[in-house]
N, C-alpha and C positions, 0 to 999 in steps of 0.2 A: 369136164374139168375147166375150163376154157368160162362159164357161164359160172363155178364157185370161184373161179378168179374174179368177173367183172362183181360178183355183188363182194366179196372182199374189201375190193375194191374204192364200191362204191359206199359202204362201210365206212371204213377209212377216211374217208372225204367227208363223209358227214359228221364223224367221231371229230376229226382234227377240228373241224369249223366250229363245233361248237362252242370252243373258247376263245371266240370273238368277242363275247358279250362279258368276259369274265374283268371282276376288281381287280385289281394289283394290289392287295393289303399291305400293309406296314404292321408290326405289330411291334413295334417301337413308337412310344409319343414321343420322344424327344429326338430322334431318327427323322418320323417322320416330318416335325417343327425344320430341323435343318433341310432337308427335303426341300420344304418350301419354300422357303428362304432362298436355296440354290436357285430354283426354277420358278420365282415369284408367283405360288400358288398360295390356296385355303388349304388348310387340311379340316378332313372332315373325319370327327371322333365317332365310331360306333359303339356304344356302351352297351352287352350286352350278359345275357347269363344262358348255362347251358339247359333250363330247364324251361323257359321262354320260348311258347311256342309263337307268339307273332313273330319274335327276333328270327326265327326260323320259315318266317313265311316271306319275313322281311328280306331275305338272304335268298331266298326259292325264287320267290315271282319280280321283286324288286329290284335287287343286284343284279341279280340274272340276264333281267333285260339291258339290250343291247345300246338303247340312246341313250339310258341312265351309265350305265358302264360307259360308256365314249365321251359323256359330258365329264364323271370322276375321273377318268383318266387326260381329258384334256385341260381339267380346271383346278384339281384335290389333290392332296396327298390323303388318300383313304387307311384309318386306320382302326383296327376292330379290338375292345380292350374287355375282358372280363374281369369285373369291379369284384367277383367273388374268387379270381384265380390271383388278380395281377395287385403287386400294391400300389403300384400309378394306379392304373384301373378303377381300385378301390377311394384313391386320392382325387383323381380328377372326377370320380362320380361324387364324392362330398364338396370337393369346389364346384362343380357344376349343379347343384343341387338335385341331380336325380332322384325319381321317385317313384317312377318305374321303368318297366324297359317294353321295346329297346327307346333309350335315347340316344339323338343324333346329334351333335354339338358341333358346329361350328367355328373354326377358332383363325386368327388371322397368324401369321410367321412368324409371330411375339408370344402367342398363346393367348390372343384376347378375344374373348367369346364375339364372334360375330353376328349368331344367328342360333337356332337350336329346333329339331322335330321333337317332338315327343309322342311316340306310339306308331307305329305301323300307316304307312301310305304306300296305296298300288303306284304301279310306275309309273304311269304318266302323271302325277299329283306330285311324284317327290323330284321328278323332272321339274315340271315346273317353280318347286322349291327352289332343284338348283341353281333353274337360273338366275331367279330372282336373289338369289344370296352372292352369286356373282356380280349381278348387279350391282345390291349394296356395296360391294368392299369395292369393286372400280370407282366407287364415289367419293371415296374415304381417300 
């Protein structure tokens, strides 16, 4: 009894930990703009659709990871918008000229485009995106 307690247990601890690495989403664009605003961050627009399988590889191996999730949480208001469900969604992928997904759009606490991915990057590639768009707007 004593040995299905500790793996329980040990279970449990692994379960709980693994959303360390997890987004905080917003799925408000104009929530998330005040958001930014409050806490002098970027938000960063995920434009996606449910039928999009990089957007979901996007979301598996990219999100997922833990330096990229610590970077959006220390630097982004992250928010994920479907242009075929949402009419923001739909509004901000024709102002941002999307053309396909997923695109990633950068926008500064005013809503003005800072930066933008377009298509699928492993994580250490859209890491290094981040920081470099943090960059930019500290210059600004």
């Amino acid at each position: 009894m004593r040995g299905y307690l500790t793996i329980a247990a040990l279970g449990f601890l692994a379960f709980g930990t693994s959303s360390l690495g997890d987004v905080d989403w917003a799925s408000n664009y104009d929530t998330a703009l005040q958001r930014a605003r409050k806490d002098n961050k970027l938000v960063m627009v995920d434009l996606y659709t449910d039928w999009c399988g990089w957007c979901k590889k996007l979301d598996r191996d990219t999100y997922s990871d833990k330096d990229v999730a610590d970077k959006l949480a220390r630097d982004f208001v992250a928010v994920k918008l479907n242009p075929e469900k949402s009419p923001t969604g739909a509004k901000l992928a024709q102002q941002f000229g999307t053309r396909g997904y997923p695109h990633v759009v950068f926008v500064n606490a005013s809503g003005s485009r800072v930066s933008e991915i377009q298509g699928f990057l492993p994580p250490k590639e859209f890491l290094k995106q981040l920081i470099e768009v943090s960059k930019q707007a500290a210059k600004r």
